[in-house]
MIZA-542551 format. One record per residue: x, y, z of N, C-alpha, C in turn; residue number from 0. Coordinates in nm, 4 decimals, always signed. Each point is the difference from the previous one (the first is absolute). Layout:
<atoms>
+----------+----------+----------+----------+----------+----------+----------+----------+----------+------+
!   n_east !  n_north !     n_up !  ca_east ! ca_north !    ca_up !   c_east !  c_north !     c_up ! zanu !
+----------+----------+----------+----------+----------+----------+----------+----------+----------+------+
!        X !        Y !        Z !        X !        Y !        Z !        X !        Y !        Z !  NUM !
...
+----------+----------+----------+----------+----------+----------+----------+----------+----------+------+
</atoms>
This chain:
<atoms>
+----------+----------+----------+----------+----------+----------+----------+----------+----------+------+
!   n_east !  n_north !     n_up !  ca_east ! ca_north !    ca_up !   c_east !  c_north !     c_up ! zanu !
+----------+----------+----------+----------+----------+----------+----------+----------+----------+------+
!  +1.5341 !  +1.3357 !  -3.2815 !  -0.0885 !  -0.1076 !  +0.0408 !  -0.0514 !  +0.0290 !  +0.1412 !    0 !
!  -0.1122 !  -0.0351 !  +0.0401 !  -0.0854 !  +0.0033 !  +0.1050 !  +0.0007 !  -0.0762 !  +0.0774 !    1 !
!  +0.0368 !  +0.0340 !  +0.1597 !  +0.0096 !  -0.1275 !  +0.0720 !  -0.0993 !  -0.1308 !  +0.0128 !    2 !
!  -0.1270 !  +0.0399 !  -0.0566 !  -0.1140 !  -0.1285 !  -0.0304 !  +0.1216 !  -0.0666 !  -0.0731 !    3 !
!  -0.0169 !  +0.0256 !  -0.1425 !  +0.0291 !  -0.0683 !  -0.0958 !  +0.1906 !  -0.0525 !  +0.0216 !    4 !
!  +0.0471 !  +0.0531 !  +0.0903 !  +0.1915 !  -0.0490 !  +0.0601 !  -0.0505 !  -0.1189 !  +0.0749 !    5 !
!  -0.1251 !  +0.0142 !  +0.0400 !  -0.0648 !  -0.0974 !  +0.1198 !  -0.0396 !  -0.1218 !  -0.1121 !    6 !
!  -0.0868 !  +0.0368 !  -0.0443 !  -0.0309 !  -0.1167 !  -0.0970 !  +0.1212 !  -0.1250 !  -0.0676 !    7 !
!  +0.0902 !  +0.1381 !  -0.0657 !  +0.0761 !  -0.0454 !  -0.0795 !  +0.1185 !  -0.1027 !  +0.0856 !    8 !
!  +0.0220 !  +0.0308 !  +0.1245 !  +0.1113 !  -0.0748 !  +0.0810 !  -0.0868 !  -0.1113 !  +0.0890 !    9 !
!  -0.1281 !  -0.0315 !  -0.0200 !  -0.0779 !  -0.0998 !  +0.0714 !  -0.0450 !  -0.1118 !  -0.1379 !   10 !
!  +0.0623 !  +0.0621 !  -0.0589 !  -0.0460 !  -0.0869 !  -0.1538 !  +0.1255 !  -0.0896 !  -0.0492 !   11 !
!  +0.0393 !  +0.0514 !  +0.0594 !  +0.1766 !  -0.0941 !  +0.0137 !  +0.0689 !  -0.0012 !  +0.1023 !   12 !
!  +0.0036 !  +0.0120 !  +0.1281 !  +0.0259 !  -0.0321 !  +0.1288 !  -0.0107 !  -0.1609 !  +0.0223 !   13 !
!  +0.0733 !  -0.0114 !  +0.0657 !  +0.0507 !  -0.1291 !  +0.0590 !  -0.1196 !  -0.0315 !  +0.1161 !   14 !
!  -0.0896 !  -0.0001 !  +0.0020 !  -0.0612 !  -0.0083 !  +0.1296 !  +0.0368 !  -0.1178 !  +0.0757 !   15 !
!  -0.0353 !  -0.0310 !  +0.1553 !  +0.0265 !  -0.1241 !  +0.0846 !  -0.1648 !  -0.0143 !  -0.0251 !   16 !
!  -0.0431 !  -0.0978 !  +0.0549 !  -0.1028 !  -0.0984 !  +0.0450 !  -0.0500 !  +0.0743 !  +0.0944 !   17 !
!  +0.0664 !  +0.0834 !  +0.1316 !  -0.0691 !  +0.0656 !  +0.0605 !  -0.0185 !  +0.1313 !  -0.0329 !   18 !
!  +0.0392 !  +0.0700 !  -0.0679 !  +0.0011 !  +0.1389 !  -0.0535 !  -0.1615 !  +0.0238 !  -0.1026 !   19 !
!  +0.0079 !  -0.1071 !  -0.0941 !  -0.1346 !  -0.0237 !  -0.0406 !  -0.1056 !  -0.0079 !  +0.0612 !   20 !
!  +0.0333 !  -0.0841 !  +0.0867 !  -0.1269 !  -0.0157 !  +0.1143 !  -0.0404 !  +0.1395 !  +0.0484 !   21 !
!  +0.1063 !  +0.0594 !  +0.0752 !  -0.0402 !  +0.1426 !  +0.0404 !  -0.0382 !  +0.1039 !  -0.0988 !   22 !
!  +0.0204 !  -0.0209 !  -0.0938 !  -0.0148 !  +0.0986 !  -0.1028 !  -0.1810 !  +0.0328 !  -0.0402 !   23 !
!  -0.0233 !  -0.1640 !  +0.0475 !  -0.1422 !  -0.0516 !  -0.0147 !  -0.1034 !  +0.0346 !  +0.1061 !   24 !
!  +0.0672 !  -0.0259 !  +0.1069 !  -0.0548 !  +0.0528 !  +0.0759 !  +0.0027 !  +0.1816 !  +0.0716 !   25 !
!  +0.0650 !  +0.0290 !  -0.0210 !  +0.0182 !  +0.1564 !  -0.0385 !  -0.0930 !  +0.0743 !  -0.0858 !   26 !
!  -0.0289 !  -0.0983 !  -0.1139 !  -0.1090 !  +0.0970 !  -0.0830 !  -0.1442 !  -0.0654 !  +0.0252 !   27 !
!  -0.0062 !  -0.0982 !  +0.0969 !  -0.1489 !  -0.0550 !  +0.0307 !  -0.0183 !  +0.0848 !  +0.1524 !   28 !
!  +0.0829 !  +0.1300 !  +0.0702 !  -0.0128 !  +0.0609 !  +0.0774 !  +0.0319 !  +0.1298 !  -0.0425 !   29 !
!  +0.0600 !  +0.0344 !  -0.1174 !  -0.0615 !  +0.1172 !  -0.0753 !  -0.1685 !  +0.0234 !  -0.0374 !   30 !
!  +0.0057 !  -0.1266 !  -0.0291 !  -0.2038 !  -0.0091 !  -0.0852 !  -0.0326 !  +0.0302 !  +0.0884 !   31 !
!  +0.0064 !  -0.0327 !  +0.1362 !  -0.0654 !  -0.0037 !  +0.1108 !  +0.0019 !  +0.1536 !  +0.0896 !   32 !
!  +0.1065 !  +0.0403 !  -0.0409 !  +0.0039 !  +0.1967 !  +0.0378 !  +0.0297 !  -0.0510 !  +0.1240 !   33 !
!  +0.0527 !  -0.0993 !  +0.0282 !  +0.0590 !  -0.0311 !  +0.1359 !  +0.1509 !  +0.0567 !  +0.0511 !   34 !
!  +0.0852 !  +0.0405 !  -0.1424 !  +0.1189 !  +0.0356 !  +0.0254 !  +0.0561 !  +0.1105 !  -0.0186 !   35 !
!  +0.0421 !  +0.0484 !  +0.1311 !  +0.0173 !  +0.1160 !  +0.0611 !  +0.1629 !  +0.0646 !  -0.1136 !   36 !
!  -0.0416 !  +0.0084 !  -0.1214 !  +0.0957 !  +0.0435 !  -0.1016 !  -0.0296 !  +0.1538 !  -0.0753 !   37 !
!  +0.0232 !  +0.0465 !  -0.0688 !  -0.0201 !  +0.1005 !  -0.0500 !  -0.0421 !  -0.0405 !  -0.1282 !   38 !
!  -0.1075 !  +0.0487 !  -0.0879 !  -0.0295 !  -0.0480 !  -0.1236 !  +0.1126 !  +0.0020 !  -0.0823 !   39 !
!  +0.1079 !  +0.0912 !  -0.0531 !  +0.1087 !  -0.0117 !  -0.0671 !  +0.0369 !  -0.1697 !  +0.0344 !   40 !
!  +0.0625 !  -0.0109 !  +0.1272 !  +0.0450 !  -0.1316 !  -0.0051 !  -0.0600 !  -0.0849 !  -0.0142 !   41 !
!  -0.1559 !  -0.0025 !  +0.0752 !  -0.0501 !  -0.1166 !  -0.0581 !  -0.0261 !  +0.0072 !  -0.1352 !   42 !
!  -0.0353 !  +0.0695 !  -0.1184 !  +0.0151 !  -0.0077 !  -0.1287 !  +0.1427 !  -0.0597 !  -0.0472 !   43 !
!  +0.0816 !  +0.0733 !  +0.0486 !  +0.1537 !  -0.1056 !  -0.0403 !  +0.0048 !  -0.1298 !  +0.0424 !   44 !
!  -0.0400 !  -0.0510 !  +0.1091 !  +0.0199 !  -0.1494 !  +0.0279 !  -0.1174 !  -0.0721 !  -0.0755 !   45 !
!  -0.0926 !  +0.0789 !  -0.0384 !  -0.1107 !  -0.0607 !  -0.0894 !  +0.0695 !  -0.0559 !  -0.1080 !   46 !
!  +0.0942 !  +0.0826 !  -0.0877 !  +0.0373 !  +0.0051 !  -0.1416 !  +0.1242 !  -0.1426 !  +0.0874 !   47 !
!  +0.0768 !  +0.0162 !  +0.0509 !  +0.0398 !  -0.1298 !  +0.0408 !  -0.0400 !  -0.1156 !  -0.0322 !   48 !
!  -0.1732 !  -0.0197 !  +0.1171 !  -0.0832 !  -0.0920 !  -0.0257 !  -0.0091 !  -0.0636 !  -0.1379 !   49 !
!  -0.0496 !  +0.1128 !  -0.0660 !  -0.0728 !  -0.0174 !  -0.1684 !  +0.1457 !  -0.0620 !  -0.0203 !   50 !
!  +0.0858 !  +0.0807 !  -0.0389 !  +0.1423 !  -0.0653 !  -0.0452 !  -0.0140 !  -0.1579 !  +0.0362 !   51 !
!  -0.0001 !  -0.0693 !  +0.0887 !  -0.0095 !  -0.0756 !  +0.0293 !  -0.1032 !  -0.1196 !  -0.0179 !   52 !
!  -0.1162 !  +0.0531 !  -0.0136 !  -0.1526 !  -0.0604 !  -0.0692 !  +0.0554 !  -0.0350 !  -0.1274 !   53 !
!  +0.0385 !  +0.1332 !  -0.1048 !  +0.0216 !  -0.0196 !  -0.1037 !  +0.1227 !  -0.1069 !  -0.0496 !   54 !
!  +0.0859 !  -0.0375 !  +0.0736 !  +0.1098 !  -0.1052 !  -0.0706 !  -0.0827 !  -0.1396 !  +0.0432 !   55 !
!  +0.0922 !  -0.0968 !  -0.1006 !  -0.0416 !  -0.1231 !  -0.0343 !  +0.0584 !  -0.1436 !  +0.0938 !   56 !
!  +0.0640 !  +0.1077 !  +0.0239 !  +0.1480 !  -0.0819 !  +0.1184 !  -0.0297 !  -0.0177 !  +0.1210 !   57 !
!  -0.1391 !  +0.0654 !  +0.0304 !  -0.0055 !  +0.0386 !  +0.1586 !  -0.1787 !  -0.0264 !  -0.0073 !   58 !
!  -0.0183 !  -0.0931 !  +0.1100 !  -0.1471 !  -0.0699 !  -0.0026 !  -0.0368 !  +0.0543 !  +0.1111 !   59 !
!  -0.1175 !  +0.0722 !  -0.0220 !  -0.0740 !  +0.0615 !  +0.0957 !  -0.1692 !  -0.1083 !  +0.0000 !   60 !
!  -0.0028 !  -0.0785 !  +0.0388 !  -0.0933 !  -0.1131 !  -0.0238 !  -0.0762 !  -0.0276 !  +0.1328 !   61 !
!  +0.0345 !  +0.0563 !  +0.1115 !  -0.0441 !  -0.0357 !  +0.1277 !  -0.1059 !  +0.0966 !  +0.0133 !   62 !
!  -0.1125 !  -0.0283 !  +0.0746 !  -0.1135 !  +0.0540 !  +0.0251 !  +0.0017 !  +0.1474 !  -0.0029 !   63 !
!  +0.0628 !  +0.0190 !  +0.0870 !  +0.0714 !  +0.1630 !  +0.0749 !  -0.0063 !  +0.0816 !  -0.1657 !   64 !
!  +0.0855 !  -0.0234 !  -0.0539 !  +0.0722 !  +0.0734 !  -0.1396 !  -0.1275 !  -0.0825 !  -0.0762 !   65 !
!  -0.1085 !  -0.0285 !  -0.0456 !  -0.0607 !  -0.0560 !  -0.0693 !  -0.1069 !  +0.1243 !  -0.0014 !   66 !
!  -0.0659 !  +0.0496 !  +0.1415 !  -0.0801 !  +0.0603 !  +0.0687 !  +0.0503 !  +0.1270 !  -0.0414 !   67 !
!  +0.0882 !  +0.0451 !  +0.0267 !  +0.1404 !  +0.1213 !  -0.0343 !  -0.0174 !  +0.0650 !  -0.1136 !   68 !
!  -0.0103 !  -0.0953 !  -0.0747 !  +0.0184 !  +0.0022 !  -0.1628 !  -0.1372 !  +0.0257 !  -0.0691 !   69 !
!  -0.0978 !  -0.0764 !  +0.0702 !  -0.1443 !  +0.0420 !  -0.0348 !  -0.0386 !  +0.1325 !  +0.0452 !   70 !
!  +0.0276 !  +0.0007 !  +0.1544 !  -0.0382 !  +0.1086 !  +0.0330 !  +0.1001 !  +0.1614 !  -0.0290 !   71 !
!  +0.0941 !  -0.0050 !  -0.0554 !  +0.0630 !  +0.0935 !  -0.0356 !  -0.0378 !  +0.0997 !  -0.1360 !   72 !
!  -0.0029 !  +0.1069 !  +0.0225 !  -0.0470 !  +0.1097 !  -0.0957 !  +0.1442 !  +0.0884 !  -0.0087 !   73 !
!  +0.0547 !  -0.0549 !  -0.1269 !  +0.1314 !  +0.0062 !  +0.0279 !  +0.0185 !  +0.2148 !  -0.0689 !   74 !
!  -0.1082 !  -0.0129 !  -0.0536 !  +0.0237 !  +0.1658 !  -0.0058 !  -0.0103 !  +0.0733 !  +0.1524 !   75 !
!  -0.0425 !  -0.0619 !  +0.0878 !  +0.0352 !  +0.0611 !  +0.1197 !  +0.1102 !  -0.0551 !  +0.1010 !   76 !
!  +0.0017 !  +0.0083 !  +0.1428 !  +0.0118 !  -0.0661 !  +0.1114 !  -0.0611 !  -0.0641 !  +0.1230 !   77 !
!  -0.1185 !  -0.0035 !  -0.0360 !  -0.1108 !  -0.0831 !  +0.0598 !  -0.0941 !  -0.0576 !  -0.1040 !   78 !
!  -0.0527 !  -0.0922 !  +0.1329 !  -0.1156 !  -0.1488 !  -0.1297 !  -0.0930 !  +0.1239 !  -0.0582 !   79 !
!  -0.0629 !  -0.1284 !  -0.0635 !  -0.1273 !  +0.0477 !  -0.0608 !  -0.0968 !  -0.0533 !  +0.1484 !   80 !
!  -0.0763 !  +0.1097 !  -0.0662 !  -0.1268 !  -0.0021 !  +0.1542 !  -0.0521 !  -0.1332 !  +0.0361 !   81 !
!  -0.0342 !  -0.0285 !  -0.1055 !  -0.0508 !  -0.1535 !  -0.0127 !  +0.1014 !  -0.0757 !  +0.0640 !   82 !
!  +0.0522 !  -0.0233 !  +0.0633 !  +0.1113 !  -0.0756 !  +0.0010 !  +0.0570 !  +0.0257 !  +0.1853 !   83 !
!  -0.0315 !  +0.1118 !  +0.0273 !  +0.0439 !  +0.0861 !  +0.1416 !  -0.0161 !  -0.0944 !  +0.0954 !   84 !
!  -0.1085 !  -0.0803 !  +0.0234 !  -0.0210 !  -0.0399 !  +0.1317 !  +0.0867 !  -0.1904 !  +0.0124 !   85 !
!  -0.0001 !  -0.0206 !  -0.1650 !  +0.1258 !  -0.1150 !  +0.0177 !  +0.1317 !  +0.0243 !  +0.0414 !   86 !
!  +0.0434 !  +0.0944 !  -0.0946 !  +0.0963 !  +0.0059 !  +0.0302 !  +0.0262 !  +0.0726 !  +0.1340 !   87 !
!  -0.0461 !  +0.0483 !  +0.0715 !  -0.0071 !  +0.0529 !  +0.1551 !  +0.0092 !  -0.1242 !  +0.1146 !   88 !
!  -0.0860 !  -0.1187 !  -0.0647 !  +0.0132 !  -0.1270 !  +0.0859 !  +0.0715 !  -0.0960 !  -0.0349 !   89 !
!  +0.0780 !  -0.0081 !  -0.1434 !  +0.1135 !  -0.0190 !  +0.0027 !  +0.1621 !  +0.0773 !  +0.0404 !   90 !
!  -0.0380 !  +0.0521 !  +0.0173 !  +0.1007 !  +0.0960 !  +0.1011 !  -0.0174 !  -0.0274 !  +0.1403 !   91 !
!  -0.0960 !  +0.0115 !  +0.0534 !  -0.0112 !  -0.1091 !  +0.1125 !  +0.0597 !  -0.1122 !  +0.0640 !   92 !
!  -0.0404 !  -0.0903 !  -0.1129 !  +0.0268 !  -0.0673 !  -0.0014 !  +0.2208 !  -0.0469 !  -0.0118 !   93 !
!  +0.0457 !  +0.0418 !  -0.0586 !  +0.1139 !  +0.0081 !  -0.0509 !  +0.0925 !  +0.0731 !  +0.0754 !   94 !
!  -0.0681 !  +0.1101 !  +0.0900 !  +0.0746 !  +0.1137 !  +0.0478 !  +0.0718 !  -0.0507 !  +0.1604 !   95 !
!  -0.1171 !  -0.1115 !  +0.0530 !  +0.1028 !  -0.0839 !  +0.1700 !  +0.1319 !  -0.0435 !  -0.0639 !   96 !
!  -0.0058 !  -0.0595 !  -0.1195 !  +0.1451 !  -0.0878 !  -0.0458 !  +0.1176 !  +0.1088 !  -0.1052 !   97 !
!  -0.0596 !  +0.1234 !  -0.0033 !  +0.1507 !  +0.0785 !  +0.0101 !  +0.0863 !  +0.0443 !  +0.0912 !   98 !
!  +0.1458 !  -0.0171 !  -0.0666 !  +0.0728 !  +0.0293 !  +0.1383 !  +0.0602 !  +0.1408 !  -0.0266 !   99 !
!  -0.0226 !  +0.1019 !  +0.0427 !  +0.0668 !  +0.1501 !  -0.0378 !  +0.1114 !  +0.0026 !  -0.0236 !  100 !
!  +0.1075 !  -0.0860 !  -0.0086 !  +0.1597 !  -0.0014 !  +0.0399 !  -0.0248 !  -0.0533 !  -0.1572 !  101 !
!  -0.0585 !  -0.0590 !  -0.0491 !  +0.0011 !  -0.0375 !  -0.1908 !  -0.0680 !  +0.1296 !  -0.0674 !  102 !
!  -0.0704 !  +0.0528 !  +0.0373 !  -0.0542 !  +0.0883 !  -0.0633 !  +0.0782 !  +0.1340 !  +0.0098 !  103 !
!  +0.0165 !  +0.0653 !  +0.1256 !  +0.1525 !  +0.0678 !  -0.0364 !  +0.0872 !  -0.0494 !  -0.0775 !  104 !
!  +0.0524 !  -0.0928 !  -0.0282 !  +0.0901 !  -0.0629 !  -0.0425 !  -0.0391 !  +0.0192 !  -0.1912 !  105 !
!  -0.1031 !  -0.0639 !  -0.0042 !  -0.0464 !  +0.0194 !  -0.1457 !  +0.0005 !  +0.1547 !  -0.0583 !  106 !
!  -0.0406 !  +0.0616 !  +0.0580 !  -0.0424 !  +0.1666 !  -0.0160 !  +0.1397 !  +0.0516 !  -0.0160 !  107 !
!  +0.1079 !  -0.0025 !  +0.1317 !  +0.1290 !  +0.0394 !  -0.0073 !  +0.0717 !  -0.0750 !  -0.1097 !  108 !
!  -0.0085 !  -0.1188 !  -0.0777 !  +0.0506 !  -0.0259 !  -0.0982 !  -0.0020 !  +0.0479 !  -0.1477 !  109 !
!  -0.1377 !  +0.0401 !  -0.0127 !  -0.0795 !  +0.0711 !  -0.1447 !  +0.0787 !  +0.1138 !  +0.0410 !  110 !
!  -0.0028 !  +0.0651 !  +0.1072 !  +0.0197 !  +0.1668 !  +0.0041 !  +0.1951 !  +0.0010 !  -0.0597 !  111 !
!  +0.0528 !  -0.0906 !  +0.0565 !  +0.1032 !  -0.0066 !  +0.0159 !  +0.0615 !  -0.0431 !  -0.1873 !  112 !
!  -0.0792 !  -0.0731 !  -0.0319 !  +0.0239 !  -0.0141 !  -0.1372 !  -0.0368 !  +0.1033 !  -0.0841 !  113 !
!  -0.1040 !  +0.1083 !  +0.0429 !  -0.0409 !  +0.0686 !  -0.0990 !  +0.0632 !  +0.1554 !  +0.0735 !  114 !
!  +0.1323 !  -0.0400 !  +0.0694 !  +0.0803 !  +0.1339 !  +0.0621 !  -0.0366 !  +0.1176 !  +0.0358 !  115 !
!  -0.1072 !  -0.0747 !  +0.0241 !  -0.1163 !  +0.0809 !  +0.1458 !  +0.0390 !  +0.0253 !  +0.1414 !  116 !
!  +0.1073 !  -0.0921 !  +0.0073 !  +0.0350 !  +0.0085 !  +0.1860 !  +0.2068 !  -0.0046 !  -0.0466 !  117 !
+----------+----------+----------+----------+----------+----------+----------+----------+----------+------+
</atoms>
C-alpha cells in the first residue's frame, strides 16, 4: 500500500478533535493557494487526508472555507482549478491572520506520527 492511500485509509477512521479538522481545512485552502512551503509528495499526502475526510459522513465540512475547498478542488491534482485561483487566494487571506503555527505543527506532526512518518 501507498502512503496516499495509508493516508486516506487512517483519516477515514481517525478520531479527529474539532481542532485537527479545522487545520486540516485550512492546510489544504493553503495548499490551493501554493502558499505552503511543503514538498508536493506531502502535500499530496495531506491532500488524501483532506479527501479522507470530505469523504466521511461523520465529519461536516459545511463552513464557507471547506465549501470553497471543495468547489475549488481538482482533486486529480494539488492545486484549484484556475477558475477558482484568485478566491481561493483571498480566502487564504483572509483566514491566514487567525492561524496559530503552534496548531498547525501540531496537526501535521500528528498525521506524520500516525502514519509512522516521524
Amino acid at each position: 500500500m501507498n502512503i496516499y492511500q495509508k493516508a486516506y485509509d487512517w483519516a477515514y477512521t481517525h478520531n479527529f478533535e474539532a481542532i485537527e479538522i479545522e487545520y486540516a481545512g485550512k492546510l489544504a485552502l493553503k495548499m490551493l493557494d501554493d502558499s505552503c512551503q511543503m514538498a508536493n509528495e506531502d502535500r499530496k499526502m495531506f491532500f488524501y487526508v483532506y479527501d479522507a475526510l470530505t469523504d466521511r459522513k461523520d465529519v461536516l465540512l459545511d463552513d464557507d472555507m471547506n465549501k470553497l475547498i471543495l468547489l475549488a478542488r481538482d482533486r486529480e491534482t494539488i492545486y484549484s482549478k484556475k477558475e477558482y485561483a484568485n478566491h481561493i487566494h483571498a480566502c487564504k487571506e483572509e483566514v491566514i491572520p487567525n492561524m496559530l503555527k503552534v496548531h498547525m505543527k501540531a496537526f501535521k506532526k500528528m498525521v506524520r506520527k500516525n502514519l509512522n512518518l516521524i
